[in-house]
N, C-alpha and C positions, 0 to 999 in steps of 0.2 A: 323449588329449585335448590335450596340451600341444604335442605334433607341428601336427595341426589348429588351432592356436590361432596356432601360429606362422606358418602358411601362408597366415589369411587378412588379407587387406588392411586390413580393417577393423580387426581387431585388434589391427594394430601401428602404427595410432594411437596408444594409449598409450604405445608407445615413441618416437615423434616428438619430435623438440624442439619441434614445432609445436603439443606434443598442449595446448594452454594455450588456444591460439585455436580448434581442433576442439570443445574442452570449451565453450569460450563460443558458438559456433554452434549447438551440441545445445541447450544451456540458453535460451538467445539465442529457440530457435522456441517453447519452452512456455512462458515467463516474458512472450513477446510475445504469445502466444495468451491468456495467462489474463486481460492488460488487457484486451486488444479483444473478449472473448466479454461480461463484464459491459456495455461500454459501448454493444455489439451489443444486449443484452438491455434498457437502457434504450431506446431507438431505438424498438423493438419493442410497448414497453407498451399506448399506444395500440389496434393492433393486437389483440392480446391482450386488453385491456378488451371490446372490439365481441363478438371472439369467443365467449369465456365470459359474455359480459350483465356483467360485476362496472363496478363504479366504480373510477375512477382511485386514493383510498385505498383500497381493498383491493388490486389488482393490483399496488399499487407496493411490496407485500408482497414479491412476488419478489425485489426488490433490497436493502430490507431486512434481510430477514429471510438471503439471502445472504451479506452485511457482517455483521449479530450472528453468525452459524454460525461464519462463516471467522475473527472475531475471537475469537469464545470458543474454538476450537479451535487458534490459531497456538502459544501456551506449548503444550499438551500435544503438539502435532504437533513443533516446535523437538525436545522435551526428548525424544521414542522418537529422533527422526535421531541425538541423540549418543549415544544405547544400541544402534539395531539398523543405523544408519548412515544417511548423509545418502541417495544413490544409491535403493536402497532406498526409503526413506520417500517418494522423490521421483516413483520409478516407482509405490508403492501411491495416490499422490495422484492423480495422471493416469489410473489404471485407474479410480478412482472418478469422476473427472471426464468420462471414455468414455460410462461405463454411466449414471450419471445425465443426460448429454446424452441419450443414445437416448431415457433413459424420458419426458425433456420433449421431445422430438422425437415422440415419437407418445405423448404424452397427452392423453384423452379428457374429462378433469374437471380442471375448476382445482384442487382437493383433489392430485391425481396431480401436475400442474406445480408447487404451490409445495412439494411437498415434495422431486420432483426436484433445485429449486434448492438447497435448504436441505442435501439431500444430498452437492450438489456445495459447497457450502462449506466441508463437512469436507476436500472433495478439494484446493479451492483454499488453504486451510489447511497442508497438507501440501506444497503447491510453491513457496509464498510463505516459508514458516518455511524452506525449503533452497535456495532458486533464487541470494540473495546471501550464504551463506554456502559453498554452493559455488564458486560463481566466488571469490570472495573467496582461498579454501584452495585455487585452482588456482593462479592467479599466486601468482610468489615476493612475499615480504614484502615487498620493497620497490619493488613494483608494485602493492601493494593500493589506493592512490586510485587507480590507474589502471583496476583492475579495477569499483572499485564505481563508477565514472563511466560505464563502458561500461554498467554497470548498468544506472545512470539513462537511455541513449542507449537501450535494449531498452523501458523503461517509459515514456519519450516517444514511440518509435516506434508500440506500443499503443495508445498515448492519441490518437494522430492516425489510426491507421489505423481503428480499432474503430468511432465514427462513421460514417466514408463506408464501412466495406464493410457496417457494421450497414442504412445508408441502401438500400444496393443490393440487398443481398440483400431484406429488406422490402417495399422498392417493386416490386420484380420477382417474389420467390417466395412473399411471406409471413412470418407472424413464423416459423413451425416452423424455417424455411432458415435460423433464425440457428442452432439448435440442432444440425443436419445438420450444415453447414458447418464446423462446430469440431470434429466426430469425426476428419477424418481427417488434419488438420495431427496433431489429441492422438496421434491414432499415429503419425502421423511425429517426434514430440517422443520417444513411447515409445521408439521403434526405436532413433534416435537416440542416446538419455541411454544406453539397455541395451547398445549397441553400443560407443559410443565413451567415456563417463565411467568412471573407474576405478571400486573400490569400496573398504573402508577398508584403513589402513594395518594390517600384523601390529600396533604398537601399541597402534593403536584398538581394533583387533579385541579385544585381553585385559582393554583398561580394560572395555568392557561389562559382563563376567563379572562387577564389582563392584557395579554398579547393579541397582537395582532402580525401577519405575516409581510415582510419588507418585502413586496416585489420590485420596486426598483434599485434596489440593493441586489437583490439575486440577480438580476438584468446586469448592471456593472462590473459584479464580481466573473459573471460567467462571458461575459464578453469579452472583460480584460483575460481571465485562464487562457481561453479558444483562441486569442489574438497571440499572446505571448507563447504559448507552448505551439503554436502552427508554426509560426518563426521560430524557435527554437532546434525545433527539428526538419526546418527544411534551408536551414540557413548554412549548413556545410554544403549542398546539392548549389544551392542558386548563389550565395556570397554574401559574406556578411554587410556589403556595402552594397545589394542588388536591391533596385528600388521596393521590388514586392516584403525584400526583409525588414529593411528600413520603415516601410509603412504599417506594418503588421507593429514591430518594436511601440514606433508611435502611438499608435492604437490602444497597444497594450498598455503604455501609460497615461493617455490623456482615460481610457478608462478606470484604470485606478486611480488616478486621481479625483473622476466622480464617485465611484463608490466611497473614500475617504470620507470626501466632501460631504455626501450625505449623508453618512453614516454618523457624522458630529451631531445632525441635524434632524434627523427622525425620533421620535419617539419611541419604536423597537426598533433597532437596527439588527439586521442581518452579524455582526459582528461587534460585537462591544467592544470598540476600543480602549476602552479603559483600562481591559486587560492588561496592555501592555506597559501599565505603568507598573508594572510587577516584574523585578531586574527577573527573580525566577525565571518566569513564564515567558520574558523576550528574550532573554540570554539561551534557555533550553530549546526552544520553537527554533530560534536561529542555529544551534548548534545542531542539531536534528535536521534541517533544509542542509546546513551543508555537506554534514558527513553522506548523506545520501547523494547529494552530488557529487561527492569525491567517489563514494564505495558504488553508484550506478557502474562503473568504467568495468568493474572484476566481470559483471556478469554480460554484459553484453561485448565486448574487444574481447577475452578470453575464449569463448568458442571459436570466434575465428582464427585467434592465435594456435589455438592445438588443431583446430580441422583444418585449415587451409595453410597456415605456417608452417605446421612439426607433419601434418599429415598422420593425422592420428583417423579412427574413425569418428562416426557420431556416438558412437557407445562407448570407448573408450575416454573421449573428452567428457561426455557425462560423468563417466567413472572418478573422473580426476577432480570434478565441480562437486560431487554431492557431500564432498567434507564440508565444505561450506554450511549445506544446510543440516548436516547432521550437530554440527557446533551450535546451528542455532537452540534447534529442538532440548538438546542437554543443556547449556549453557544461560539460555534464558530463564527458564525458572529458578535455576538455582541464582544467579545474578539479580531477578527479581525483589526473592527471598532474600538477600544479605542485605540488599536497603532498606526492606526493611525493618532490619535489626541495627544496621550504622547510618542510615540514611542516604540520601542520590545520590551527594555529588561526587564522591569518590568511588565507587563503583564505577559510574559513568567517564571519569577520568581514565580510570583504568584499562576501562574495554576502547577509549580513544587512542589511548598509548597502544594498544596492541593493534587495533587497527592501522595507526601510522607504521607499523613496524612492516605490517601483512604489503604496505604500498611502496613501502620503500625496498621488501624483496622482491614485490613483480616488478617496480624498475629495470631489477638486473636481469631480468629474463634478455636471451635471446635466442637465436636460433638454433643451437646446440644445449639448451637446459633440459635437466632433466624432469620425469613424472613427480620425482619428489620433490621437487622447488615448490612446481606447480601444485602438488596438493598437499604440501607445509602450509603455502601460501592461503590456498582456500581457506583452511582449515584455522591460520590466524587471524583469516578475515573474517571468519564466521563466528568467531569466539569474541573478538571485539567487537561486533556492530550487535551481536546479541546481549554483551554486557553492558552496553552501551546503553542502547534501545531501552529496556524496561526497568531501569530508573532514570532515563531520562524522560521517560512517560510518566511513571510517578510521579517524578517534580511538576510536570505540566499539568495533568489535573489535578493532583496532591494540595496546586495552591487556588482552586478554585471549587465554588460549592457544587452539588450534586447538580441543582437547578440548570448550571451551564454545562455538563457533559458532554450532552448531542453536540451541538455545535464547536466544543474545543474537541473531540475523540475526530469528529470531520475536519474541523481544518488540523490536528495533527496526521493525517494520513494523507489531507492536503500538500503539506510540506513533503510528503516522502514521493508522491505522485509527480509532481511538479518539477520536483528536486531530481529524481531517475529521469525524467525526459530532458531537462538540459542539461544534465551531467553525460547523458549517453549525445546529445549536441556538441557538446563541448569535446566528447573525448574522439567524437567520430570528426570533428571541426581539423584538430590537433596533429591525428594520423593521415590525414587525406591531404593537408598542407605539408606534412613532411614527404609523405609520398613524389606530390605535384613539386617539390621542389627538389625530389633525386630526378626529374626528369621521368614519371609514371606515371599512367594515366590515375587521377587521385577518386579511387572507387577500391571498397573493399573487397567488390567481387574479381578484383584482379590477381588479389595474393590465391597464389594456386601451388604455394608448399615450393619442391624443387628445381618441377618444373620453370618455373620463374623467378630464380633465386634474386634478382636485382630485386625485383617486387616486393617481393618478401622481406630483405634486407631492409629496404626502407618501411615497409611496415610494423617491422618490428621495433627500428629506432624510432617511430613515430609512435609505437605504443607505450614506450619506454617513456616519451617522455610525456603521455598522457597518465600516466602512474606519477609518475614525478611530482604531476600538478596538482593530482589527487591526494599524494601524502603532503601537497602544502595544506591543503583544503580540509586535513583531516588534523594538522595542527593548531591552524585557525578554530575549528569546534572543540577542539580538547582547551586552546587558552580558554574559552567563551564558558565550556564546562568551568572550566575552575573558579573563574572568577564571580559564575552565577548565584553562590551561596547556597545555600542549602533549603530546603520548602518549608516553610510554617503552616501545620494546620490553619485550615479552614472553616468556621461554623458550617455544618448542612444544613438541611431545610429540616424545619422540629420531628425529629425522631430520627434525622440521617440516616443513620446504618444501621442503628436498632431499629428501625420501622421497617426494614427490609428484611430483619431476623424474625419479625412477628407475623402472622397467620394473615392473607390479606382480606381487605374488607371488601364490600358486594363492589363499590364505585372501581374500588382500584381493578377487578374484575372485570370489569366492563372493557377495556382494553384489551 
């Protein structure tokens, strides 16, 4: 085996000095497929409503109820990769993300499709909790802003592509072609990660043997998510004093308060609290939940402000959004790159400053602004939440050893998960109360551009002041930047980042 192993080409990848940028290409195609298959599947919904007869709230279930799956599943998905290994965990998440495409690719009942989706949550769970803590533990230490930047270039890339080829395949094949279409990149990501990602270090491999897996931690933690994020976003529709909100809230924390509870008191918990005695790691974690709750408001209230507000088309509001992500894709590796050479927390400062700037000119939007407000605006938003983002990720794992990646890379993307579904609560809470209080009925689908100028009017003063709230929100994370300090190396596990630069051995293979 070890003859044949030697022999073939593919294999001695791993032995490359190169193998760093091979590793982030492998990952680079399934971390860019997982964006663009959701933003293919919103594209699609439409589609999908005519087909099955259901209404727009029920089918928007599919997206949903994909974001609660993948969110309540990130901690426990995180915490197997640092017991049965990242590699592993990453190819069992793409095998589910395969088979569940097919089954929503030829499903007959909407019953069969949202549970496919829901299915594949668990899988997109499992690639999202390892896709930046692998790359992260490829590059040496002190390449890691530079790694999680390229990150961010992989998740803008997504974010721009998923749109237009969601649009194409749609208008040309159908919605099913969104689901087709993703099978056979996910095997080429398969092939790929199997082919060319190492798998754990001898190390890694013996700490497992100590672990054991917290299922009633995972039970808590995903209880409490599915309780608070269902209230979150159904709490603008029913009222935030409507008993079902009210009890869901509860819920939400009499469960977090058991996961706390038990998490002091297990022997491997689901989340090491201890963590958090590290100002770093609580100040960053915090600053990172909110700015995503303030910066959720750009991408979901903005379409409706150019399509339904200004009466722009849906291709022309595209057009005005993709500065955004094109700031990421440039913006984030090089912002990666300068921390580090000066370190987090000023970089991270920086791209906060600019984001409060980007929220304080969609404030002044209203209904006579112009294309260029709007996509200065993107365009500053995109540049600060990507300068932002990947040295504020370095500080977060920067101060933690290799052995906890899985589970901090998941709950850092936990916080951005969590953090975009109440922030898009809160900003849709905001509008629909200013609405309801010019005397409108307080539904987004009511702004219909000139047609309904009162509508409109108060939609936009409602938007306005959900910006407002958002550049407070994005003040608050820039003090918490500041004052968080800068990261001190970490010990890794013996041979850290050097044992990742050396040739791997048969165990670590075994993965």
């Amino acid at each position: 085996m070890a003859a044949i192993t030697g022999l073939c080409p593919i294999a001695r990848i791993a032995e490359s000095p190169n193998y760093k940028w091979w590793a982030y290409l492998a990952l680079a195609i399934g971390l860019s497929l997982n964006v663009m298959d959701q933003s293919g599947v919103n594209i699609a919904l439409p589609q999908i409503a005519d087909y099955f007869e259901a209404d727009i709230p029920t089918v928007q279930w599919l997206s949903l109820g994909y974001i609660l799956t993948t969110s309540a599943m990130l901690m426990p998905a995180g915490r197997l990769s640092d017991m049965i290994g990242r590699k592993r965990m990453y190819l069992i998440g793409f095998s589910i993300f395969v088979l569940s495409a097919f089954a929503g690719a030829t499903a007959q009942s909407w019953t069969v499709l949202l549970a496919s989706k829901l299915v594949q949550g668990i899988g997109s769970a499992a690639i999202q909790a390892n896709g930046m803590a692998m790359i992260a533990e490829t590059f040496p230490s002190n390449e890691r802003g530079k790694s999680l930047g390229l990150y961010m270039a992989v998740i803008g890339a997504g974010a721009i592509t998923g749109p237009v080829a969601g649009g194409v395949l749609v208008s040309n094949f159908g919605w099913r072609s969104i689901f087709f279409a993703g099978i056979p990149v996910a095997l080429t990501a398969i092939a790929a990660a199997a082919f060319i990602l190492r798998g754990r270090s001898p190390e890694q491999s013996r700490r497992k043997e100590k672990w054991s897996f917290d299922w009633l931690g995972a039970t808590f933690s995903s209880a409490a998510l599915v309780s608070f994020l269902l209230a979150m976003t159904n709490a603008w529709k029913l009222g935030w004093t409507s008993p079902v909100i009210l009890t869901g809230i509860t819920l939400a924390v009499a469960m977090l308060a058991a996961f706390l509870w038990w998490e002091t008191r297990t022997r491997d918990p689901m989340l090491d609290l201890s963590l958090f005695k590290s100002r770093v790691f609580s100040l960053a974690i915090g600053a990172r939940f909110i700015s995503f709750l303030g910066g959720s408001a750009v991408f979901f209230l903005m379409p409706f402000y150019l399509i339904q507000g200004l009466g722009h088309t849906a291709e022309h509001a595209a057009l005005l959004m993709i500065p955004g992500s094109i700031s990421m894709i440039v913006i984030g590796p090089l912002s990666g790159r300068l921390s580090d050479r000066v370190g987090t927390r000023w970089p991270a400062v920086f791209g906060m400053c600019i984001s409060t700037s980007a929220m304080v000119l969609f404030s002044t939007l209203d209904a006579d602004s112009s294309d260029y407000q709007v996509a200065i605006g993107m365009m500053l938003s995109g540049i600060g939440m990507a300068s932002f983002s990947s040295p504020n990720s370095s500080a977060i794992i920067g101060s933690l050893p290799i052995e906890k990646y899985g589970i901090v890379s998941a709950f850092v993307n936990l916080a951005r998960t969590s953090a975009n579904m109440s922030g898009v609560a809160l900003a849709t809470t905001v509008v629909t109360f200013n609405m309801a209080a010019s005397g409108f009925e307080p539904s987004l689908s009511t702004v219909e551009g000139a047609g309904n100028s009162g509508a409109t009017a108060a939609f936009v003063e409602g938007m306005a002041r959900a910006y407002t709230i958002s550049a407070a929100a994005m003040v608050v994370a820039l003090v918490m930047t500041i004052f968080r300090g800068e990261v001190q190396p970490v010990p890794e596990l013996a041979g850290g980042n050097t044992t990742r630069q050396d040739p791997p051995s048969d165990e670590s293979e075994s993965d």
